[in-house]
mmCIF file of the N, C-alpha and C atoms, coordinates in Angstrom:
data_MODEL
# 
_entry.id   MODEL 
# 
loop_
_atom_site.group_PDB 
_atom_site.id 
_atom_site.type_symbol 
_atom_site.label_atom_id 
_atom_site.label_alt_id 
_atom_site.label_comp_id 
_atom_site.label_asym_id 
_atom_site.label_entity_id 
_atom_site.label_seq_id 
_atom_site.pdbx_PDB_ins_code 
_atom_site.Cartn_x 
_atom_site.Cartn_y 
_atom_site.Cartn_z 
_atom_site.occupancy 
_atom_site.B_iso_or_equiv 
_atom_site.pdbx_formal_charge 
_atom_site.auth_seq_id 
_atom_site.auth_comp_id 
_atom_site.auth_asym_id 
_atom_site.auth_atom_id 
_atom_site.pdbx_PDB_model_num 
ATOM 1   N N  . UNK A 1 1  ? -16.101 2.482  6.796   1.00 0.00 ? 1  UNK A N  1 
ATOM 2   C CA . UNK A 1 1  ? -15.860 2.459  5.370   1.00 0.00 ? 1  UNK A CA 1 
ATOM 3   C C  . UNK A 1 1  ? -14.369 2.309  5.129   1.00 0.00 ? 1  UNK A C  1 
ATOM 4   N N  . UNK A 1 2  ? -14.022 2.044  3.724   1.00 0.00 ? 2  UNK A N  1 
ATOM 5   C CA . UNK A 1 2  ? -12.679 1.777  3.640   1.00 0.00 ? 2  UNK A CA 1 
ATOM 6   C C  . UNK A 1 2  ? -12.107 2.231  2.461   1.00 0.00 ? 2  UNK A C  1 
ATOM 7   N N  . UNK A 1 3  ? -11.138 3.341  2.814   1.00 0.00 ? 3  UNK A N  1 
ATOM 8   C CA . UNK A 1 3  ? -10.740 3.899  1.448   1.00 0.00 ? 3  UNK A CA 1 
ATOM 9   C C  . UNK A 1 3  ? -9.199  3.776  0.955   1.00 0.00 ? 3  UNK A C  1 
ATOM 10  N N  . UNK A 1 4  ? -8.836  3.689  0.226   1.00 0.00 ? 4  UNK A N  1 
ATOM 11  C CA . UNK A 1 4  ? -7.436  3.465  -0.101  1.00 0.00 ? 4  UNK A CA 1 
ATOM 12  C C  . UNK A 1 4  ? -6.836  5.295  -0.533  1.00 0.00 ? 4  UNK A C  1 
ATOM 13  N N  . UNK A 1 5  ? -5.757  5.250  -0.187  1.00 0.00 ? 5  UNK A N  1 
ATOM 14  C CA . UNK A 1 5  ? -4.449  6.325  0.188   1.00 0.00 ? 5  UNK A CA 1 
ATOM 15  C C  . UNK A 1 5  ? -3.579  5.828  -0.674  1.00 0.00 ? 5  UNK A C  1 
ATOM 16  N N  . UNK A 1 6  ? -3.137  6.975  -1.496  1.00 0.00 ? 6  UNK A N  1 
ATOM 17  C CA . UNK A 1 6  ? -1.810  7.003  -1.955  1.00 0.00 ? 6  UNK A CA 1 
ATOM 18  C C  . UNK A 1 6  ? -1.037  8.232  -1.818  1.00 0.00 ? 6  UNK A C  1 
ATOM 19  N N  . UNK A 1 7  ? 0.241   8.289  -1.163  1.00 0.00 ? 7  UNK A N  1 
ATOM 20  C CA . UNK A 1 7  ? 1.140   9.315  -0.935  1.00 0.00 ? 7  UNK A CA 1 
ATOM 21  C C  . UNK A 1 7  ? 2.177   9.822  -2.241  1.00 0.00 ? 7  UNK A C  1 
ATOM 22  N N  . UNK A 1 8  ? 2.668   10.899 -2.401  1.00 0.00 ? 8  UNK A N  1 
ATOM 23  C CA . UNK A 1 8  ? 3.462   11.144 -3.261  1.00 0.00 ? 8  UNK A CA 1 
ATOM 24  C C  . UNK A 1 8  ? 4.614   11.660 -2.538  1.00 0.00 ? 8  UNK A C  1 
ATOM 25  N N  . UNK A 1 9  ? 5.981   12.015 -3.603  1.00 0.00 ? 9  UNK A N  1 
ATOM 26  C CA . UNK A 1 9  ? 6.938   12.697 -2.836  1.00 0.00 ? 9  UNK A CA 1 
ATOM 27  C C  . UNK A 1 9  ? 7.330   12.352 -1.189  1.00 0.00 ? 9  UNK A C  1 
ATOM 28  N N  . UNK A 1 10 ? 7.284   12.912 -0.539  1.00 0.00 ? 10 UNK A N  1 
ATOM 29  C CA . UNK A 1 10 ? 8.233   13.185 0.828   1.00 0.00 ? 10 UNK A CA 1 
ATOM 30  C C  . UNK A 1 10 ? 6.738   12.646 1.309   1.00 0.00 ? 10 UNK A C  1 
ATOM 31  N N  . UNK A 1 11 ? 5.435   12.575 1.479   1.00 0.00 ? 11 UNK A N  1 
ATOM 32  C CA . UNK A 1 11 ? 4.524   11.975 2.247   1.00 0.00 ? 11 UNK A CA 1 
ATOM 33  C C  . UNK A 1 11 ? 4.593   10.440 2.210   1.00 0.00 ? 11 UNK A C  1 
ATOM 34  N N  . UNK A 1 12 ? 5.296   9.778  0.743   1.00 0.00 ? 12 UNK A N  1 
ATOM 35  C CA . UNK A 1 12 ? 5.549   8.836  0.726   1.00 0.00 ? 12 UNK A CA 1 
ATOM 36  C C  . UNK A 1 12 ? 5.906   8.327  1.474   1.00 0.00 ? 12 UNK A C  1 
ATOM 37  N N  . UNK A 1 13 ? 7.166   9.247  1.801   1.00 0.00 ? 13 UNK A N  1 
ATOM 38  C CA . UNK A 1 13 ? 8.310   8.254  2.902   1.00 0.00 ? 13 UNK A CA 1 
ATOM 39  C C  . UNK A 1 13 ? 8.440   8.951  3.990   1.00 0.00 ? 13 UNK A C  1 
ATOM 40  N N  . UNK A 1 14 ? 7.060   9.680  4.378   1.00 0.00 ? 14 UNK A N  1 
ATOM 41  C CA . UNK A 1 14 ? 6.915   9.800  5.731   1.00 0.00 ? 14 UNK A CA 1 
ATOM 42  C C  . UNK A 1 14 ? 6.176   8.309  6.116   1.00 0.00 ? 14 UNK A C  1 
ATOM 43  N N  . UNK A 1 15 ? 5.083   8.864  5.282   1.00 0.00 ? 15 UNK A N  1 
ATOM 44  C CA . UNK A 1 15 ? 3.938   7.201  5.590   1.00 0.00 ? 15 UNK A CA 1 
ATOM 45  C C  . UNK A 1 15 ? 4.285   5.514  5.477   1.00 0.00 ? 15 UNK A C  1 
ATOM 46  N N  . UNK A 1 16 ? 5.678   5.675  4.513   1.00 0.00 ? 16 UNK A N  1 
ATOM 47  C CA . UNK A 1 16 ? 6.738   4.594  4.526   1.00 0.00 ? 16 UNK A CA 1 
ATOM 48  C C  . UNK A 1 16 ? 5.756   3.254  3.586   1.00 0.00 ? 16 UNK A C  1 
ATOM 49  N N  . UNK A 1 17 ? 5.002   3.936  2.819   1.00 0.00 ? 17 UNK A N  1 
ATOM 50  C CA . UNK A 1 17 ? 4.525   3.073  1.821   1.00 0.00 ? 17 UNK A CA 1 
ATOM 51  C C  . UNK A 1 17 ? 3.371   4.417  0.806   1.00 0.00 ? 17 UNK A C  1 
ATOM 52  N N  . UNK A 1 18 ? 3.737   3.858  -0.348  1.00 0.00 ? 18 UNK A N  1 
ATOM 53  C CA . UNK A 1 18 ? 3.255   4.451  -1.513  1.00 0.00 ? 18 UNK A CA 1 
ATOM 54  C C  . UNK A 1 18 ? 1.658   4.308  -1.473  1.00 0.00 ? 18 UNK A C  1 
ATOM 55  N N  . UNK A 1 19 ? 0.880   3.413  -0.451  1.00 0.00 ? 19 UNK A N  1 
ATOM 56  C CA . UNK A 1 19 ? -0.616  3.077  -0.545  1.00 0.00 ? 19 UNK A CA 1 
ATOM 57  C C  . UNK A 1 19 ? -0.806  2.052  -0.280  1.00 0.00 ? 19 UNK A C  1 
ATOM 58  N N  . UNK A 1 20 ? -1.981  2.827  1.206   1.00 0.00 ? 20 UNK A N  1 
ATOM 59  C CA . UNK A 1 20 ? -2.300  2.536  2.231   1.00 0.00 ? 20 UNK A CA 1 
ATOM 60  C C  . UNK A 1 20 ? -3.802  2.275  2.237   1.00 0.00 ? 20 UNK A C  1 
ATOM 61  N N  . UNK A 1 21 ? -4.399  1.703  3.137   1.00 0.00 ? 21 UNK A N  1 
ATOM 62  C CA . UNK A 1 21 ? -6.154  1.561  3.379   1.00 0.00 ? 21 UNK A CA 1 
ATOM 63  C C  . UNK A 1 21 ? -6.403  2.003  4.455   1.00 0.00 ? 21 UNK A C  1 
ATOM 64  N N  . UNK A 1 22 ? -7.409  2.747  4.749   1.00 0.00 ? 22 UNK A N  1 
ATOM 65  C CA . UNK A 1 22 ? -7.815  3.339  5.937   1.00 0.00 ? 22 UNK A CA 1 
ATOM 66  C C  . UNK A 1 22 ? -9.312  3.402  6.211   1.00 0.00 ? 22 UNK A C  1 
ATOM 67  N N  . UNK A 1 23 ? -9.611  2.872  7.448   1.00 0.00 ? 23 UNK A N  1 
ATOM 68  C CA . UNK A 1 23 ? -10.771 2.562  7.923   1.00 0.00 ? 23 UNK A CA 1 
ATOM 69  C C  . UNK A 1 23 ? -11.306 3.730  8.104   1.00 0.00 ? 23 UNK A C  1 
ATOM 70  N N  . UNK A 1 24 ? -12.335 4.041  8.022   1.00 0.00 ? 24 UNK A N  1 
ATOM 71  C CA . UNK A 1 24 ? -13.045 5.634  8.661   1.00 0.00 ? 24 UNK A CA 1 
ATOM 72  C C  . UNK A 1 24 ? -14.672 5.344  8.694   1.00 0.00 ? 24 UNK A C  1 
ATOM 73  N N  . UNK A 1 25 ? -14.887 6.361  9.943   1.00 0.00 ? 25 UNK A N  1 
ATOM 74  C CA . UNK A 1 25 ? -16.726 5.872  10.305  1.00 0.00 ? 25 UNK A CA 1 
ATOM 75  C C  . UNK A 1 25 ? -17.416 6.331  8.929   1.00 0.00 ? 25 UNK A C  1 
ATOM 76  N N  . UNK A 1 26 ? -18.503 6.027  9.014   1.00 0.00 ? 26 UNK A N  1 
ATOM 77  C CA . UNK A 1 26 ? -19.423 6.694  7.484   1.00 0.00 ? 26 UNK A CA 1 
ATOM 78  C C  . UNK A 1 26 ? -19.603 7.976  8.214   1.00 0.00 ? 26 UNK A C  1 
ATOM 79  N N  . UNK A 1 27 ? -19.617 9.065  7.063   1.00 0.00 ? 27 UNK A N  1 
ATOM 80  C CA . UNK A 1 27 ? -19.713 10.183 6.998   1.00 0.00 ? 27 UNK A CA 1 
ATOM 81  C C  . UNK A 1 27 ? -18.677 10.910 7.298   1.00 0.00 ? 27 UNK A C  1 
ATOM 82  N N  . UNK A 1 28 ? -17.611 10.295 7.029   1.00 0.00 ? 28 UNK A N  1 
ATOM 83  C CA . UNK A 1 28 ? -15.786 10.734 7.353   1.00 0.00 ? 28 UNK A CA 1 
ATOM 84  C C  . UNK A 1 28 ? -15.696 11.925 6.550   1.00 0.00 ? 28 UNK A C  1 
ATOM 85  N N  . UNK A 1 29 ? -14.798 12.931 6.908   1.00 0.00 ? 29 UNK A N  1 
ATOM 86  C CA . UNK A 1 29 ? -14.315 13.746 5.706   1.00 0.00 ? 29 UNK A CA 1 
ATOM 87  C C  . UNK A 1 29 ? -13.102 13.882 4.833   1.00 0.00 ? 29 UNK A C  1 
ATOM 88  N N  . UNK A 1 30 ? -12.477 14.417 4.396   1.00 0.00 ? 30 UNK A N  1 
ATOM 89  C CA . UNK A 1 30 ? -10.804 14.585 4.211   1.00 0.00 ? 30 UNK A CA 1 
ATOM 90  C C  . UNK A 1 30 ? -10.305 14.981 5.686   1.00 0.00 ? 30 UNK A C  1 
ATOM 91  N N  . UNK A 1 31 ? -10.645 15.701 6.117   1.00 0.00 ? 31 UNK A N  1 
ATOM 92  C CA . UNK A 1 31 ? -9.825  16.326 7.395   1.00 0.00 ? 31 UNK A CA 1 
ATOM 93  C C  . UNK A 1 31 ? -9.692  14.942 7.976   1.00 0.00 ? 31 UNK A C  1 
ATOM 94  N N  . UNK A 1 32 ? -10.737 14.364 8.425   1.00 0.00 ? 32 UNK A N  1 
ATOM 95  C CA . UNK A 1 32 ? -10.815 13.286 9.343   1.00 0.00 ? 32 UNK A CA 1 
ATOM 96  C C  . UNK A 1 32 ? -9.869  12.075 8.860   1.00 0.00 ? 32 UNK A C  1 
ATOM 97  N N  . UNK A 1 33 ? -9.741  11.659 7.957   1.00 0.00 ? 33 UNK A N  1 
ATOM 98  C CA . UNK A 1 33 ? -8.161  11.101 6.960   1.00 0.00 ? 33 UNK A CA 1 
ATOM 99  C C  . UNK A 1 33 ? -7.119  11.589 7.457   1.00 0.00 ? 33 UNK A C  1 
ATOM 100 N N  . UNK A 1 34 ? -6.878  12.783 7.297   1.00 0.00 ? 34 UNK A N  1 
ATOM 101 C CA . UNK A 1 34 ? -5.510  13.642 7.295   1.00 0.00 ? 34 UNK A CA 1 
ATOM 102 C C  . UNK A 1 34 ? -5.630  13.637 9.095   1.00 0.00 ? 34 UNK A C  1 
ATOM 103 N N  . UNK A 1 35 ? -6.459  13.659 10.079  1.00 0.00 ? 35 UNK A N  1 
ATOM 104 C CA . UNK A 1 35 ? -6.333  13.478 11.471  1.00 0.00 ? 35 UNK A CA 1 
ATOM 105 C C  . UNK A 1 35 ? -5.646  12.288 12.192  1.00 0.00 ? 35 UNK A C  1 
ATOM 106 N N  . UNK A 1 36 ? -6.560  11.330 11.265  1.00 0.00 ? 36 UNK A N  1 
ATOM 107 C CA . UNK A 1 36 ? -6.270  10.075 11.524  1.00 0.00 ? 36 UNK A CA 1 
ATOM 108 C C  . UNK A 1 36 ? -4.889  9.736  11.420  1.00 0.00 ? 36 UNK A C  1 
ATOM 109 N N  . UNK A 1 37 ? -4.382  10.137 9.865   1.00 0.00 ? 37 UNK A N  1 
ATOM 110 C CA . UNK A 1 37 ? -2.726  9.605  9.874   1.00 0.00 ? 37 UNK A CA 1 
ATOM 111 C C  . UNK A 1 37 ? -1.665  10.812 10.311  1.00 0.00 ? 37 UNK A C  1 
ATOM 112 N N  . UNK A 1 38 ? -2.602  11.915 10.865  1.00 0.00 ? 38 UNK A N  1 
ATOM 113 C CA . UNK A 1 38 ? -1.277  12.304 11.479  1.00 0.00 ? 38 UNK A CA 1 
ATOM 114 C C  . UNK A 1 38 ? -1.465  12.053 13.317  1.00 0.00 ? 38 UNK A C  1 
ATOM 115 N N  . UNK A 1 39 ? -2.592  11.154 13.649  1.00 0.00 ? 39 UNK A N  1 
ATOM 116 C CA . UNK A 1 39 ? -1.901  10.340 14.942  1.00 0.00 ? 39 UNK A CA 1 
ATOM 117 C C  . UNK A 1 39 ? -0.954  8.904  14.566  1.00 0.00 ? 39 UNK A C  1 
ATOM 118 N N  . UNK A 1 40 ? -1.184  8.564  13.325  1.00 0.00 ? 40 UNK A N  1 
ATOM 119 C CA . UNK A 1 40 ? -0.480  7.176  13.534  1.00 0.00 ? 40 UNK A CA 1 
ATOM 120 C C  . UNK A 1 40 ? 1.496   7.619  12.973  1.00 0.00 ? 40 UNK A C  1 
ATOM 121 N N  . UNK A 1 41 ? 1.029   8.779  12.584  1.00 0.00 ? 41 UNK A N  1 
ATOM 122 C CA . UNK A 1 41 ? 2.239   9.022  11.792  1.00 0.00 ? 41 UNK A CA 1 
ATOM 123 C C  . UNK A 1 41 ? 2.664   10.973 12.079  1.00 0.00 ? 41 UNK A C  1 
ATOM 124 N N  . UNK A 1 42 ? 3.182   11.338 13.173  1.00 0.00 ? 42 UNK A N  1 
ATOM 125 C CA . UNK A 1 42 ? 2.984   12.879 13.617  1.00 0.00 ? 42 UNK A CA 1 
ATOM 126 C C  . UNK A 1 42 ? 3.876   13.653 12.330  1.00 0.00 ? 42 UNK A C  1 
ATOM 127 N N  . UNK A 1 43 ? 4.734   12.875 12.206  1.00 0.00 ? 43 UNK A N  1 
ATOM 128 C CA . UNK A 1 43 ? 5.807   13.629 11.101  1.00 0.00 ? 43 UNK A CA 1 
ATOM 129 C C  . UNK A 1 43 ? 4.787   14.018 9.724   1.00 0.00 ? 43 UNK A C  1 
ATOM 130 N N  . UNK A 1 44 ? 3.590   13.510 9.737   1.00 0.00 ? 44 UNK A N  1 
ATOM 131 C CA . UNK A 1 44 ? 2.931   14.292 8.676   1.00 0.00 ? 44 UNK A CA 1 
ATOM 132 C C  . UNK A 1 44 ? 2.131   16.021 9.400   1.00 0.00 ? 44 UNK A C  1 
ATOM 133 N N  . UNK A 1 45 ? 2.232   15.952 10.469  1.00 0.00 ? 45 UNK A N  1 
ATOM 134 C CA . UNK A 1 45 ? 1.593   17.235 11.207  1.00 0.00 ? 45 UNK A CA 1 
ATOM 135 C C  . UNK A 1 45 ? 2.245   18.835 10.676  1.00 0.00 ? 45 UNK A C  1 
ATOM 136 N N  . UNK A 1 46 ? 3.635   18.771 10.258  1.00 0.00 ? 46 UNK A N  1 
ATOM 137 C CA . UNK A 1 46 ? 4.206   20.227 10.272  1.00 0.00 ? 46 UNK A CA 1 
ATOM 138 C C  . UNK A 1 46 ? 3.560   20.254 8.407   1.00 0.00 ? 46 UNK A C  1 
ATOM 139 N N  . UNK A 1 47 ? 3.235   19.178 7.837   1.00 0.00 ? 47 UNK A N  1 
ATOM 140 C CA . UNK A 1 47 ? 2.774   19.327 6.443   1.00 0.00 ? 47 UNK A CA 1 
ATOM 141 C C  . UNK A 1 47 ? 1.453   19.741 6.466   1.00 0.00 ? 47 UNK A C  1 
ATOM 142 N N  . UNK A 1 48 ? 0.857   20.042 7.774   1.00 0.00 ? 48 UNK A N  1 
ATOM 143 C CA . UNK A 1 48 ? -1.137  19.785 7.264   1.00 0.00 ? 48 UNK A CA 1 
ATOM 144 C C  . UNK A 1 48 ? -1.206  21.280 6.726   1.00 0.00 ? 48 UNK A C  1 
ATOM 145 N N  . UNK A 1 49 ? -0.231  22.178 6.773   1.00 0.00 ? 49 UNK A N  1 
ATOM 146 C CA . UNK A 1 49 ? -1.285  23.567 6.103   1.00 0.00 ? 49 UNK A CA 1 
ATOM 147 C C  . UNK A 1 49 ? -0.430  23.551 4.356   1.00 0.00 ? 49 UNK A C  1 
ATOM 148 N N  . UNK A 1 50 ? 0.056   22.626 3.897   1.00 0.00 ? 50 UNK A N  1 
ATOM 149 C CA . UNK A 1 50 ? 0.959   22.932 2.731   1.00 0.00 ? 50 UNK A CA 1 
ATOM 150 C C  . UNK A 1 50 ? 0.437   21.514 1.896   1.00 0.00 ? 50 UNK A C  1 
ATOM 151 N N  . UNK A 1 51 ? -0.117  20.598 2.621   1.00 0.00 ? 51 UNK A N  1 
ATOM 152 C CA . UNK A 1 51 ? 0.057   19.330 1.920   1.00 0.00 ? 51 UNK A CA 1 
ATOM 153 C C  . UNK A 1 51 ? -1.676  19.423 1.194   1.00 0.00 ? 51 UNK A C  1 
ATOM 154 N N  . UNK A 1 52 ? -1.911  19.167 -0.294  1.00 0.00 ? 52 UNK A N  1 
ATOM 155 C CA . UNK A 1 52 ? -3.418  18.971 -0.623  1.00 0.00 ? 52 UNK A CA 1 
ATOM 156 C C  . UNK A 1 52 ? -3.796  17.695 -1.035  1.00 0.00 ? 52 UNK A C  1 
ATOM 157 N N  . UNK A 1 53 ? -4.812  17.573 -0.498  1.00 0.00 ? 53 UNK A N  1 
ATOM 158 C CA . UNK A 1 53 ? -5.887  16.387 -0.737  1.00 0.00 ? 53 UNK A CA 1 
ATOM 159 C C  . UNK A 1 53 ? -6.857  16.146 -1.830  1.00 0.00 ? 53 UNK A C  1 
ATOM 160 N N  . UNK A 1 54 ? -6.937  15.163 -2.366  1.00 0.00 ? 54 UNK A N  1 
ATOM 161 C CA . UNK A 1 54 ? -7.636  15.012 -3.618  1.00 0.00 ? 54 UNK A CA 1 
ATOM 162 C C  . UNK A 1 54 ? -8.955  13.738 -3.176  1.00 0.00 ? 54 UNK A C  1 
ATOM 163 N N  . UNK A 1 55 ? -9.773  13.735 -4.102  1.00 0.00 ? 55 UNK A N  1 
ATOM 164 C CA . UNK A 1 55 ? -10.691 12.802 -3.521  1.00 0.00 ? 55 UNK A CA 1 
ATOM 165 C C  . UNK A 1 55 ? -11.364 12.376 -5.202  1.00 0.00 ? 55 UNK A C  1 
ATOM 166 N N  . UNK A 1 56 ? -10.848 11.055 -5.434  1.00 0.00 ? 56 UNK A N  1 
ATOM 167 C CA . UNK A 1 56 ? -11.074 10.663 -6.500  1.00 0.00 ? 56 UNK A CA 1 
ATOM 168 C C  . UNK A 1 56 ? -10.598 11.520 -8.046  1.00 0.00 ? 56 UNK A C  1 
ATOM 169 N N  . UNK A 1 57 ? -9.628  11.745 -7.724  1.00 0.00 ? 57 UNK A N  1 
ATOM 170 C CA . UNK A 1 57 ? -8.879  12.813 -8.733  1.00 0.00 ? 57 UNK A CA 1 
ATOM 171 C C  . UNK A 1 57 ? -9.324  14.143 -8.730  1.00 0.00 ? 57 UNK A C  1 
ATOM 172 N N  . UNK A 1 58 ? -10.139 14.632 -7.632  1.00 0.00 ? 58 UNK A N  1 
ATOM 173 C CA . UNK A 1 58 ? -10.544 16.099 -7.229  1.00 0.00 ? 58 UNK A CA 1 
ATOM 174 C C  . UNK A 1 58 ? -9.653  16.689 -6.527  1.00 0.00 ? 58 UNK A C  1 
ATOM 175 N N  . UNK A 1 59 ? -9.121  17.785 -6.383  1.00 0.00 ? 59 UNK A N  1 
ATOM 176 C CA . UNK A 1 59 ? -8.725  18.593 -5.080  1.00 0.00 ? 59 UNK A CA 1 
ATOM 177 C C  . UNK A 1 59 ? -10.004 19.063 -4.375  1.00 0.00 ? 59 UNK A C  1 
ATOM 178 N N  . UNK A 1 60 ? -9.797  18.476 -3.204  1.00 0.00 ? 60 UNK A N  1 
ATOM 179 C CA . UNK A 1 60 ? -10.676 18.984 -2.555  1.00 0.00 ? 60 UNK A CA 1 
ATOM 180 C C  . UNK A 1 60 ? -10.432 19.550 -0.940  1.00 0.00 ? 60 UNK A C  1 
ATOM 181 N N  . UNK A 1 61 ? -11.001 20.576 0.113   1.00 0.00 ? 61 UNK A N  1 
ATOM 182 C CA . UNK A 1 61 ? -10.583 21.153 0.953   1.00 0.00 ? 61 UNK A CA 1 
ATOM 183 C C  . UNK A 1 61 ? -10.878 19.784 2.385   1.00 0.00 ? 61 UNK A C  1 
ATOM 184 N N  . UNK A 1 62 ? -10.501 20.444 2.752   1.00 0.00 ? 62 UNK A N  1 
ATOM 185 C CA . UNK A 1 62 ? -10.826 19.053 4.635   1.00 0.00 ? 62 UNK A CA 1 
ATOM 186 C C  . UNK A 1 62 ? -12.069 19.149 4.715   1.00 0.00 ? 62 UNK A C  1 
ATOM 187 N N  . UNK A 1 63 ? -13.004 19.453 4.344   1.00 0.00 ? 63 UNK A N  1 
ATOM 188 C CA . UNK A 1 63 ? -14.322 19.071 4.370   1.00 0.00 ? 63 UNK A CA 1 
ATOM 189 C C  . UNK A 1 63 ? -15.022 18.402 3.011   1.00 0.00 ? 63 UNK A C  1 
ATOM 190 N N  . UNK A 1 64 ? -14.469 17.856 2.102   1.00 0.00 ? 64 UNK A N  1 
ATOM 191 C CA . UNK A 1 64 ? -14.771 17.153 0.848   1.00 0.00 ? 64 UNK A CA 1 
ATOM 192 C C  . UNK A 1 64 ? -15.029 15.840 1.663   1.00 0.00 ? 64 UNK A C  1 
ATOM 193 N N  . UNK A 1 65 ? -16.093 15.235 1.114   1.00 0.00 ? 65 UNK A N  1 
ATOM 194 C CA . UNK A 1 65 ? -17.048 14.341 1.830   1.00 0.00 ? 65 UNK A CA 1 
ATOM 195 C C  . UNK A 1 65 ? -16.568 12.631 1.209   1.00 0.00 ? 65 UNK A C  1 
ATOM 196 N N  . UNK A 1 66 ? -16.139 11.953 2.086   1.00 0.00 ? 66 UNK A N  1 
ATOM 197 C CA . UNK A 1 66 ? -15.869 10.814 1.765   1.00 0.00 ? 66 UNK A CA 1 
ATOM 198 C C  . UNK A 1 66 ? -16.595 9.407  1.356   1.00 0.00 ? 66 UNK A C  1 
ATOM 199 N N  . UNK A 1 67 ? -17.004 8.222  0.907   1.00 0.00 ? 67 UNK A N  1 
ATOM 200 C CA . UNK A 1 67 ? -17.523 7.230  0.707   1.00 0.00 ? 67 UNK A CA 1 
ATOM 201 C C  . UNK A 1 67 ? -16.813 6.300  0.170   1.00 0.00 ? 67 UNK A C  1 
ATOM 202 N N  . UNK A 1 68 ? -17.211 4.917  1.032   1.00 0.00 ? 68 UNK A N  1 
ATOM 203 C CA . UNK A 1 68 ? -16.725 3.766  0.782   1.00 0.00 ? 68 UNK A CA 1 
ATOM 204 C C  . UNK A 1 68 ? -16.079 3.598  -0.554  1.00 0.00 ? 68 UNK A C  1 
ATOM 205 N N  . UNK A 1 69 ? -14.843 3.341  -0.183  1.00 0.00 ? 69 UNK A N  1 
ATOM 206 C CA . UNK A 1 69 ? -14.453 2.712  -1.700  1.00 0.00 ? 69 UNK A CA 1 
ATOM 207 C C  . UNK A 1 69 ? -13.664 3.808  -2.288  1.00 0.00 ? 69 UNK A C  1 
ATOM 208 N N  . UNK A 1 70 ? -13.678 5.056  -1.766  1.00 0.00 ? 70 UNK A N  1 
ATOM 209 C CA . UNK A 1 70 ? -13.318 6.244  -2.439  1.00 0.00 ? 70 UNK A CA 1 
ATOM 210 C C  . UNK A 1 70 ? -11.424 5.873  -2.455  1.00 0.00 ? 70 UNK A C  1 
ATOM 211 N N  . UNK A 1 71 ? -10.663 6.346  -3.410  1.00 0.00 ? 71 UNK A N  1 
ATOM 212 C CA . UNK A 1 71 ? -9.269  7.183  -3.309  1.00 0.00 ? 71 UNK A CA 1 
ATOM 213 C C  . UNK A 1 71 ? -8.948  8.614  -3.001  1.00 0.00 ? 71 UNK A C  1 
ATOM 214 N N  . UNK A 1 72 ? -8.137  8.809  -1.937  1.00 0.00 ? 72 UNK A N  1 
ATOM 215 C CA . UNK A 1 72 ? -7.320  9.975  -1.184  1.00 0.00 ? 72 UNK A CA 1 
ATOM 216 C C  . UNK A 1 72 ? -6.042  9.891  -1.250  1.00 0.00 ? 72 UNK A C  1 
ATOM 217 N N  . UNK A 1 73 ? -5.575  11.009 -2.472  1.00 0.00 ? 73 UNK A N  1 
ATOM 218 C CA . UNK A 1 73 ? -4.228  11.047 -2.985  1.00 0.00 ? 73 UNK A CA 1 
ATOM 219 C C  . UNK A 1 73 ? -3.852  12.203 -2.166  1.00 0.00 ? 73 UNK A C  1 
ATOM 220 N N  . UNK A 1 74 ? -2.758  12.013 -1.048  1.00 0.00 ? 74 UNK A N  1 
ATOM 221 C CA . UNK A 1 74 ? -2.061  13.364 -0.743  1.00 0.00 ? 74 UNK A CA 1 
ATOM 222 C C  . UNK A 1 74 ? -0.922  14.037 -1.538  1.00 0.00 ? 74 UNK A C  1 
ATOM 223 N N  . UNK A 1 75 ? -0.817  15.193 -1.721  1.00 0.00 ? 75 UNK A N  1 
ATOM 224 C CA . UNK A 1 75 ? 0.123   16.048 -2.391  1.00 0.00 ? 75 UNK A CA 1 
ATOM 225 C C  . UNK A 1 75 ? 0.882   16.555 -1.513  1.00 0.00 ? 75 UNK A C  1 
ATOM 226 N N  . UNK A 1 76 ? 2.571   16.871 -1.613  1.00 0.00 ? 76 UNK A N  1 
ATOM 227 C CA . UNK A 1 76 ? 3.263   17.723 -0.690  1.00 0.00 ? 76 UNK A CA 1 
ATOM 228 C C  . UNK A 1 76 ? 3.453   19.091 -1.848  1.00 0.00 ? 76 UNK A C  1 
ATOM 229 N N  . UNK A 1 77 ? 3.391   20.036 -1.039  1.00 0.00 ? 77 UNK A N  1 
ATOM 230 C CA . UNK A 1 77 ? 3.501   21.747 -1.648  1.00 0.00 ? 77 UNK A CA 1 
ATOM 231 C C  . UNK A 1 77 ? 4.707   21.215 -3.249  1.00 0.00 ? 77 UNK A C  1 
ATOM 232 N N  . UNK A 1 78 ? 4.597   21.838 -4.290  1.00 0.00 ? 78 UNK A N  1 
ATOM 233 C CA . UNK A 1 78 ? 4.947   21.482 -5.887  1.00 0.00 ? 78 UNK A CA 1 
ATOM 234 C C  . UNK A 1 78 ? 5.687   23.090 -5.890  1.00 0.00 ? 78 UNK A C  1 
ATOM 235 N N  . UNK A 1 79 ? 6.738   23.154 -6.140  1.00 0.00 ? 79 UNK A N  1 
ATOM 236 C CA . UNK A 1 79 ? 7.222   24.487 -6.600  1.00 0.00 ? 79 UNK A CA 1 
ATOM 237 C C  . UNK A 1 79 ? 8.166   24.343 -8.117  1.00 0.00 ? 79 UNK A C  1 
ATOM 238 N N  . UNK A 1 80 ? 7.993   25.377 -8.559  1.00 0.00 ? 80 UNK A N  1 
ATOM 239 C CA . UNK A 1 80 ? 8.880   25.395 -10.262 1.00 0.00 ? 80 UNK A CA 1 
ATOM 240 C C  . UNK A 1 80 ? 8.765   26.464 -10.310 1.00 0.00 ? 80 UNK A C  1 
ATOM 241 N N  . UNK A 1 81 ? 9.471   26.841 -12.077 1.00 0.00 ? 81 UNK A N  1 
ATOM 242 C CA . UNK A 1 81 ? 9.755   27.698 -12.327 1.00 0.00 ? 81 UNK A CA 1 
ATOM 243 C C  . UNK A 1 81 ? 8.760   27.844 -13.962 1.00 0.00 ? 81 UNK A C  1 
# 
C-alpha cells in the first residue's frame, strides 16, 4: 500500500523533505511507518518516544491501523507557555 508522509518542524529536516510516500505491506501500522523511516533515516530514532503520529488528521498511538491511500503526519514534542 502507499501512503503519503508529511513531517513538521525538526522531523522535516531530519527526513530532508516536507512529504514523502511510503510503501508498506497491507495491514501496516503507525509503528511500522515510524520503523521503517527510522532505518532509512536513524536520526529520527532518539525522537520515537516524544514524536506523535496522526493518521488522517487523528492522533493516533503505534498501533493505529493503516490503509492505502491514508496520510501520516509526524509531530516533534510542542512546548509553550
Amino acid at each position: 500500500m502507499q501512503i503519503r508522509l508529511l513531517a513538521f518542524a525538526s522531523l522535516r529536516e531530519i527526513l530532508q523533505a516536507p512529504e514523502r510516500s511510503l510503501s508498506l505491506p497491507d495491514g501496516a501500522r503507525a509503528g511500522d511507518a515510524q520503523r521503517l523511516l527510522e532505518e532509512q533515516f536513524p536520526a529520527l530514532t532518539p525522537h520515537r518516544s516524544s514524536m506523535r503520529i496522526a493518521i488522517n488528521g487523528r492522533l493516533v498511538d503505534s498501533d493505529g491501523a493503516l490503509r492505502d491511500g491514508d496520510e501520516i503526519a509526524l509531530f516533534p514534542p510542542v512546548g509553550g507557555g
